[in-house]
N, C-alpha and C positions, 0 to 999 in steps of 0.2 A: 467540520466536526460531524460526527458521526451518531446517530439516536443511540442512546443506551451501552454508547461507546467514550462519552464524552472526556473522560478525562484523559485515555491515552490516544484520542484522535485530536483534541484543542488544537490551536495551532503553535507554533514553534514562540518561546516565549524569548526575550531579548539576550536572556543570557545562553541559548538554545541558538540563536542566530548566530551569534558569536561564534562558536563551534563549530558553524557549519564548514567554515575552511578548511579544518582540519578535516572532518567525514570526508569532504572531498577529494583533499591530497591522499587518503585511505583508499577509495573506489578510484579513482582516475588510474591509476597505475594496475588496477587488477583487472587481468586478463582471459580470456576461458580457458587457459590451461592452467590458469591459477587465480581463481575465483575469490573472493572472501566473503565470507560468511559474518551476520550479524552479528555472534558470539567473537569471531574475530577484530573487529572492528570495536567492540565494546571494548574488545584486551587490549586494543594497541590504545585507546583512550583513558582507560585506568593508568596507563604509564604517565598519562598525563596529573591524576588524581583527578579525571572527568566520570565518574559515574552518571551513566544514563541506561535504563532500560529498554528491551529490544523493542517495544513499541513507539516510543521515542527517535531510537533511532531509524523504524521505518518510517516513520512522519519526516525526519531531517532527510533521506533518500527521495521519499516521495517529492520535497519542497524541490532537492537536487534535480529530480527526475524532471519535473514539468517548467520549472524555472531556463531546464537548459542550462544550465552550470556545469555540468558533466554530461556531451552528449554521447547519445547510442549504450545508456548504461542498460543494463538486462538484468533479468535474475534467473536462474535455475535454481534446482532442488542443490546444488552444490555452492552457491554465491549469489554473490553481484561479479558484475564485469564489465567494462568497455566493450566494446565489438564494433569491428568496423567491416563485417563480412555482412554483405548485403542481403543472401539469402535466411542466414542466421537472423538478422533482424525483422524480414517479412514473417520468420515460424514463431518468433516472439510475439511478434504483433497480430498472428493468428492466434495465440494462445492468450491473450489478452482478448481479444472478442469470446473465445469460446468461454471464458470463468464470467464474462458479463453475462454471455447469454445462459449462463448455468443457474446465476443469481436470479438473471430476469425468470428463470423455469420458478425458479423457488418462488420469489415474490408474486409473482400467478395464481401459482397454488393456493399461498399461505391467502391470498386474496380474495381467491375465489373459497375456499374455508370460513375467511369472518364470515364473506354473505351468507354462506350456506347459516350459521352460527346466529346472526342476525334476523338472519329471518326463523329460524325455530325457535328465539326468546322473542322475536316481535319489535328487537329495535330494528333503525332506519339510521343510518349515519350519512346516509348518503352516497353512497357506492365507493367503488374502487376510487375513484378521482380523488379523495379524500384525506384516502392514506398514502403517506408521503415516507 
């Protein structure tokens, strides 16, 4: 669960777990020439009368994702997808370090900001290590 995030990062709740088979059998079959998209994925589960919201169902992908339930799945600005092309999955997994190290720039900053902050009102929280 995520700070300030909490309620559409919680974790998947029983009747949420339930479902995940279906998300599954949804993404296992999409391929990068034919990707599906969150919004797609929501529609084919309303046929169900399953309403869940797109951050919900990135939490049920995420669970997919690292559980290994569906491997080699990916996302682009166009989907989700299976891929089983090798290079394809190392430029994923470099794009995946570069958004961490994008965050890590940010959380730096924003870091090195409190101190600066902190130290011109004169609190002391204890540096960087602190905040989490």
């Amino acid at each position: 669960m995520l700070s300030n995030f909490e309620e559409i990062t919680r974790e998947l709740n029983p009747e949420e777990e339930r479902k995940l088979p279906l998300v599954e059998s949804i993404v296992k079959v999409a391929t990068h020439e034919k990707p599906v998209t969150n919004a797609a994925i929501r529609a084919e589960l309303d046929r169900y009368d399953i309403k869940l919201g797109e951050p919900r169902i990135r939490k049920m992908i995420h669970k997919i994702r690292v559980t290994g339930r569906v491997k080699n799945l990916v996302a682009t600005s166009a989907g989700y997808y299976v891929s089983e092309d090798r290079e394809e999955l190392k430029k994923y997994i470099e794009s995946l370090g570069q958004r961490m190290r994008s965050i890590g720039e940010i959380r730096l900053a924003l870091t090195t900001q409190l101190a600066e902050l902190d130290q011109e009102y004169g609190f002391d929280f204890g540096g960087v290590e602190n905040v989490n």
